[in-house]
Structure formats: structure tokens, C-alpha cells
C-alpha positions as CSV (number, residue, x, y, z in Angstrom):
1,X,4.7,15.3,32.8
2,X,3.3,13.0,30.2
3,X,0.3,12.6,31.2
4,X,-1.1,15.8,29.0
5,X,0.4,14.2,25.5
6,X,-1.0,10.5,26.9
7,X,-4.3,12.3,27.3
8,X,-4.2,13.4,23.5
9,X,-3.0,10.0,22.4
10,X,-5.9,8.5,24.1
11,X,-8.2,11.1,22.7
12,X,-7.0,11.1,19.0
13,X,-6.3,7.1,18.7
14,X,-7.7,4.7,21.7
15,X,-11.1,6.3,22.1
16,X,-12.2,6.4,18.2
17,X,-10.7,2.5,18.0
18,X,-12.5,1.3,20.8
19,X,-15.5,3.4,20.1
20,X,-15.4,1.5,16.5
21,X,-15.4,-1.7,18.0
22,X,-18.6,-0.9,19.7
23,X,-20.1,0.3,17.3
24,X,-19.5,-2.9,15.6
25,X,-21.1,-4.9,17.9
26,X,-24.6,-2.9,17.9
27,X,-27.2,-2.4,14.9
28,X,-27.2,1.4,14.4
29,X,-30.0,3.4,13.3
30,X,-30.1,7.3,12.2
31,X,-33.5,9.1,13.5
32,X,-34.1,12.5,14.2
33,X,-32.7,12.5,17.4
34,X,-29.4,10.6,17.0
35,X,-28.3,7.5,16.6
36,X,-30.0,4.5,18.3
37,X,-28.0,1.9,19.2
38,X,-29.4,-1.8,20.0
39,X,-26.7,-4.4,20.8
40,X,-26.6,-7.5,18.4
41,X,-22.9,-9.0,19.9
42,X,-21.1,-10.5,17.0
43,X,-24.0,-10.4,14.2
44,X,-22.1,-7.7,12.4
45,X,-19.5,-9.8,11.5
46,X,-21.3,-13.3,11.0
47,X,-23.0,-10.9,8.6
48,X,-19.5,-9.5,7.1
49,X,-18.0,-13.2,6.6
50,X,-20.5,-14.5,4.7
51,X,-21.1,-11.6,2.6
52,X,-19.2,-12.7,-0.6
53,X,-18.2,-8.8,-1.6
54,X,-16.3,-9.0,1.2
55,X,-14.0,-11.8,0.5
56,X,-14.1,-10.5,-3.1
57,X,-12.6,-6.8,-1.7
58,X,-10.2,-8.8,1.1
59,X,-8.9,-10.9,-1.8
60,X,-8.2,-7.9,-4.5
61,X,-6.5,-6.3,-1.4
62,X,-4.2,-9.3,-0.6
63,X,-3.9,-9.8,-4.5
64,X,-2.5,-6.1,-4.5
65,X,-0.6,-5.9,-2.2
66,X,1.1,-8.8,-3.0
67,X,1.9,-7.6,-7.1
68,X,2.6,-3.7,-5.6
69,X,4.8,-4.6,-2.9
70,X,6.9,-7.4,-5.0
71,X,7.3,-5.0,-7.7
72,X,8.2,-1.9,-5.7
73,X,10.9,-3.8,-4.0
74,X,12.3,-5.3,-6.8
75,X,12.4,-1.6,-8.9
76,X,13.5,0.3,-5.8
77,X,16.4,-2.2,-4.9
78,X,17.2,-1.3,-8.8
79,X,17.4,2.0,-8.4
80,X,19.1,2.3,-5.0
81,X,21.8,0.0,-6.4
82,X,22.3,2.1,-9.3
83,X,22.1,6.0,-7.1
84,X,24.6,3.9,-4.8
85,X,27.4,3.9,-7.1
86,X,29.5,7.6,-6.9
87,X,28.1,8.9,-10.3
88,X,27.3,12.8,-11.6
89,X,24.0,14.5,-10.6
90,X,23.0,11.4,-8.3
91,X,21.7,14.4,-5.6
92,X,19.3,15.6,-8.6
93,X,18.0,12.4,-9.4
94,X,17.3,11.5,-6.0
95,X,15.2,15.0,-5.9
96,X,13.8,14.7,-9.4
97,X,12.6,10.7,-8.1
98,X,10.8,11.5,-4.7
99,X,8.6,14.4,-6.5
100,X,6.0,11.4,-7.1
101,X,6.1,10.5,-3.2
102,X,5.4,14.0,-2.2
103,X,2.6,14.2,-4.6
104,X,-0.5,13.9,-2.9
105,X,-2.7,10.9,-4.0
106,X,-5.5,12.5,-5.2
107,X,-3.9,14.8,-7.3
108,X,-1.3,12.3,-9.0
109,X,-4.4,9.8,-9.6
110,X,-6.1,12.7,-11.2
111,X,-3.5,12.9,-13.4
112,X,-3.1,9.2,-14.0
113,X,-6.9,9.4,-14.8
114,X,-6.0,11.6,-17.3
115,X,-3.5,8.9,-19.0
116,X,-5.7,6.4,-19.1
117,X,-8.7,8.2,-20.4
118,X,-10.7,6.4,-23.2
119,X,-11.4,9.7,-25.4
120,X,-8.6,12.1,-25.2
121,X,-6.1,10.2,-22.5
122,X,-2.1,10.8,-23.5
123,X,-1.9,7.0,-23.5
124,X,-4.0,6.1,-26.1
125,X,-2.4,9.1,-28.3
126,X,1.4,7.9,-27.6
127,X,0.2,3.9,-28.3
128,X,-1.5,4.9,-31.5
129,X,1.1,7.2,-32.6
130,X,3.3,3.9,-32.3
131,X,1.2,2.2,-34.1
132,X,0.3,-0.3,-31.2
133,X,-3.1,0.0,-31.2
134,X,-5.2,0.9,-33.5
135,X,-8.3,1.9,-31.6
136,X,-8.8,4.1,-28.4
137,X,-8.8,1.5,-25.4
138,X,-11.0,2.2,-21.9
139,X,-8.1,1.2,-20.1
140,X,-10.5,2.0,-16.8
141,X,-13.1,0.0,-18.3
142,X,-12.4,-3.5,-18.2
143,X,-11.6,-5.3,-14.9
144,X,-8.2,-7.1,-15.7
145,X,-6.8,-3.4,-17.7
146,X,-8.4,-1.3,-14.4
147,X,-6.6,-3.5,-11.7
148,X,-3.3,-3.5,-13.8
149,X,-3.7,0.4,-14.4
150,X,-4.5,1.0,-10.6
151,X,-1.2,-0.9,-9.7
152,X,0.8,0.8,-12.4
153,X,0.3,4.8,-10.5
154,X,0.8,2.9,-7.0
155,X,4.4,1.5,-8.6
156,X,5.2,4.6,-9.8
157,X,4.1,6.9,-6.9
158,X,5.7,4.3,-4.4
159,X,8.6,3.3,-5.4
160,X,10.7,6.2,-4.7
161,X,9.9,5.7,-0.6
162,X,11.0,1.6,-0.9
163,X,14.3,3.4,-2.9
164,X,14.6,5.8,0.1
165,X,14.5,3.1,2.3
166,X,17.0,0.6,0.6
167,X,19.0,3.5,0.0
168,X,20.2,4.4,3.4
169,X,20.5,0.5,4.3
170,X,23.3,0.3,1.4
171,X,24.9,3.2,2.5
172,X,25.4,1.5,6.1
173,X,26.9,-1.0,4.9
174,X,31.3,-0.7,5.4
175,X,33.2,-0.8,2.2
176,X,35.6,-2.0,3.2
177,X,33.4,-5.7,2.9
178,X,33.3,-5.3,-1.0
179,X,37.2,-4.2,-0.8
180,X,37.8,-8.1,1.0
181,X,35.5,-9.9,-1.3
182,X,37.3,-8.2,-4.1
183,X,40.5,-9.3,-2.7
184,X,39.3,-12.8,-2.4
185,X,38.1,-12.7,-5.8
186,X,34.5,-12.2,-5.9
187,X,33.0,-11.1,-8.9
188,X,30.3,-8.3,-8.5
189,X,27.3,-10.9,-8.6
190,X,28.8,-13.0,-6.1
191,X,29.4,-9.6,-3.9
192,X,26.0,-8.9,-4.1
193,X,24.6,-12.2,-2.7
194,X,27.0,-12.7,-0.2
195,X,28.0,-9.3,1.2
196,X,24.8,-6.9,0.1
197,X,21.6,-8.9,0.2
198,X,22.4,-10.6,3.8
199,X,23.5,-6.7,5.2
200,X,20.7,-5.5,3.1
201,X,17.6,-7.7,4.9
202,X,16.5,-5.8,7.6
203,X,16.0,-2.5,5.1
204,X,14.4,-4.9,2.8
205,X,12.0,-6.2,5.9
206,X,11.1,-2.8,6.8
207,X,10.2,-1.5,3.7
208,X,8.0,-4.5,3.2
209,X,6.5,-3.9,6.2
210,X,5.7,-0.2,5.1
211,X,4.2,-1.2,1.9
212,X,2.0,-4.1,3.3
213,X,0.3,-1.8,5.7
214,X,-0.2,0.9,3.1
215,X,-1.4,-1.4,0.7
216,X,-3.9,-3.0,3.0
217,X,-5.3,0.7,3.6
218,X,-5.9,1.6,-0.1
219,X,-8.5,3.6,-0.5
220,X,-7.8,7.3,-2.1
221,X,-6.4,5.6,-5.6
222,X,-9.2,3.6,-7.0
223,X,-12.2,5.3,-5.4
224,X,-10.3,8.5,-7.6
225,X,-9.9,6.3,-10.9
226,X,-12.5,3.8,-11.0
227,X,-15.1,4.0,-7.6
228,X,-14.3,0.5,-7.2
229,X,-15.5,0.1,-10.8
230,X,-16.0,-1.7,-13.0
231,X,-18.6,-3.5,-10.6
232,X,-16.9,-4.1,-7.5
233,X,-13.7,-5.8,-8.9
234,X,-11.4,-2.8,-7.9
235,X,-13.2,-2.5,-4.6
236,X,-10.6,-2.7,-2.0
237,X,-11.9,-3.6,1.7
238,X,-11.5,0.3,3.1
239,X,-13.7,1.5,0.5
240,X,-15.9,-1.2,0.7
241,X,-16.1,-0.3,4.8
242,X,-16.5,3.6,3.6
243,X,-19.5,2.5,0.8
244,X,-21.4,0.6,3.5
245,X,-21.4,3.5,6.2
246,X,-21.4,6.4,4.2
247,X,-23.6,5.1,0.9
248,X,-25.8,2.4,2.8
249,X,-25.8,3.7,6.0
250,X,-24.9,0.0,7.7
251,X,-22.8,1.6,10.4
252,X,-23.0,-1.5,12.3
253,X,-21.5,-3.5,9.3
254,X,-19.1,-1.0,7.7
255,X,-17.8,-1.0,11.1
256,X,-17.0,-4.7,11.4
257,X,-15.5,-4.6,8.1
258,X,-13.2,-2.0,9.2
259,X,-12.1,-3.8,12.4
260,X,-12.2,-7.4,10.9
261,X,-9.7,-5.0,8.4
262,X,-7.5,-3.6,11.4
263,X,-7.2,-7.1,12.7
264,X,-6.0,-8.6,9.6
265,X,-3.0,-6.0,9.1
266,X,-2.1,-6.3,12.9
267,X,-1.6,-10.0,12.5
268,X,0.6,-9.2,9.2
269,X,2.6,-6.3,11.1
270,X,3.2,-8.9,13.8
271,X,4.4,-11.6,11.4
272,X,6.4,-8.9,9.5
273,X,8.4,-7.9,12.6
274,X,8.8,-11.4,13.8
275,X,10.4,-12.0,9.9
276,X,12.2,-8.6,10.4
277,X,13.8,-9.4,14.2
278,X,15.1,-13.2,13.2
279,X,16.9,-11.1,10.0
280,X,18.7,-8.8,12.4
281,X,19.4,-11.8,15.1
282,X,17.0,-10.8,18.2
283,X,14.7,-13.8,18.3
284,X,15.8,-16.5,21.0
């Protein structure tokens, strides 16, 4: 009885991976006929690790990721402390907050692209009219205001899901814990630390986990706002994979960058739910 969706599984995911992985291991050349493949073993990726754009793209990832994630999980265990509490309107703000997570990436970096535009963007206008700056800033231009701008629309598009996340793990926990600590005398800081954060872990593991694996995959945001500009110092390592097969036509290479990529976040999903599974008590 499963064997029909197993054949789909395999069709849609294990076939396209392993077919990668071949192709990653073969020089690839486009004639009329086809493609030509001629195997070349590991060459691919001798070539990949010593090319210095990519540990330049692998490290603006991991830097990334790292500032994203951090950030996103401190704002969205903010704000899913604050919609915890029994206030007015908390099931509107909860709508009005995930209308950036159901945007579509493309569109709501279009529209940050708009913002940060040099010649007519709305946050030039609103600094100037503040008297912050006195000239128009290319806040796309440079490599340090490009990175920073890039991770700004991710925080703000993301944050909302980590929220979503943290959300329901407050709500689990029983009330009746904050009812003993206040009985005991605990202030509201001490609460926190000792009755929310240790209850709170596994939600805070599992969002991290989410956001590593999406950040590792960044692709649609900076190839929308800057192409990996200025240079290559937003470049993360999808697009760099995409540039090499699409723009240079290295189908051998872009290839080995995308499965030396695959095996990098494996080995962080694998260390993530190891980190997760001693929170909740099931390692040995």
C-alpha cells in the first residue's frame, strides 16, 4: 500500500540527490547532442575547496546565519512573552505579525529594495526628514550596509515563524508552576530562569534548528537585492552553486558546491537534534 507514495518520494527527492552527486563527480560538457559526461572522481571538489570564493560564500553564510538566527530568537522570545500575557486584541496582533511570513520572498525583498533605494528609497526620505543624514546613502552599495540591510528584511520577515514557534511552547507550559514559584516568593525574573527558560528549551532548539537550515539555503533575498553584489561579498553558497551552473555552465563544479553545501547542513541538523534530544532528556 505504500509502495505508490515511496515510488514518488524516490522520484521527487532520492533520484535528483543522487543524480547530483554524480554529476559531481564527472566534468560535464553541453554539445549539440546532450550533455557529455567524462568521470573526473573527486576533482570537482579538490577544485571547490581551494577556490577561495568559496570559503568566502561558506563564511558569509555561516556569518549569517549566525547574526539572523541569534537575533530572531532573541526578538521572537520577546514577542511571544509579551502575546503570552492575557491582553486585548492579542488574536489581531498575532494576524497582523505573521503577514510578513506569508509574504513571499521575492515580493517582500522587492519591497525592501524599494527602502533601501539610493535615489528615491522611503529610507533615505524618513532619515533625512530626521535630520540623520544629510545625504542620500546607497545602502545596497557598500559591503558592510548591503550585508546589514540583507539581514535586516530576513529579521523582519522571520521573526514572526521563531514567535510562532516559542509561542505554542509557552502556552504548554502548566500555570500552575508560576502559581508555586509565586508562592515561594519568586520574583518574575527569577520565574523566568527557573520555571520558563528550562520548559522553554526544546521550542528554543527547534526553532534554531529551523532557522539554521533556512539560513544555510539563502538564496531568493540577496540574489533579489544585491546579485550577490557588491563583488561577491553578499554571495551566499546556493547562489554561488546557481552562478557556476546556470552563468558559467561548470555543472560539474556548481554541483560539488551544492553537495559539499547539503553535507554541511546535514552535519548541523545532526548536531542540532543531538543539542535538542539531551534538552528534552532522551540521550543515554
Amino acid at each position: 500500500m505504500l509502495a505508490p507514495a515511496l515510488l514518488i518520494i524516490a522520484l521527487v527527492t532520492i533520484f535528483p540527490i543522487g543524480y547530483s552527486v554524480w554529476m559531481s563527480l564527472n566534468n560535464i560538457s553541453s554539445t549539440y547532442s546532450g550533455f557529455q559526461f567524462s568521470f573526473a572522481g573527486f576533482s570537482n571538489y579538490v577544485t571547490v575547496f581551494h577556490a577561495p570564493i568559496f570559503w568566502q560564500s561558506l563564511l558569509f553564510t555561516v556569518m549569517y546565519a549566525a547574526v539572523t538566527v541569534v537575533v530572531e530568537m532573541v526578538l521572537g522570545l520577546l514577542v511571544a512573552l509579551a502575546l503570552n500575557q492575557p491582553i486585548r486584541g492579542r488574536g489581531v496582533a498575532i494576524a497582523v505579525m505573521l503577514v510578513p511570513w506569508t509574504l513571499i520572498t521575492v515580493i517582500s525583498a522587492q519591497m525592501w529594495g524599494y527602502i533601501y533605494n539610493g535615489i528615491y528609497g522611503v529610507l533615505n526620505a524618513v532619515l533625512m526628514s530626521l535630520h540623520i543624514i544629510n545625504s542620500q546613502v546607497l545602502w545596497l552599495g557598500a559591503p558592510t550596509s548591503a550585508t546589514i540591510s540583507i539581514m535586516i528584511a530576513d529579521i523582519w520577515k522571520t521573526t514572526p515563524f521563531v514567535t510562532m514557534i516559542l509561542l505554542a511552547g509557552l502556552q504548554l507550559i502548566p500555570s500552575d508552576l508560576y502559581e508555586s514559584a509565586k508562592i515561594d516568593g519568586a520574583t518574575g525574573w527569577r520565574s523566568f530562569w527557573h520555571v520558563t527558560f528550562p520548559l522553554l528549551r526544546p521550542s528554543l532548539g527547534l526553532a534554531a534548528l529551523f532557522r539554521i537550515l533556512q539560513a544555510f539555503g539563502l538564496f531568493d533575498l540577496p540574489f533579489v537585492l544585491t546579485n550577490g553584489g557588491p563583488g561577491t561579498s553578499t554571495e551566499p553558497i546556493a547562489m554561488l552553486a546557481y552562478k557556476a551552473i546556470f552563468n558559467d555552465g561548470n555543472f560539474g563544479t556548481g554541483t560539488a558546491v551544492a553537495v559539499s553545501t547539503v553535507g554541511i547542513v546535514i552535519l548541523l541538523a545532526l548536531l542540532s537534534l543531538k543539542a535538542l534530544r539531551t534538552q528534552v532528556g532522551e540521550i543515554d
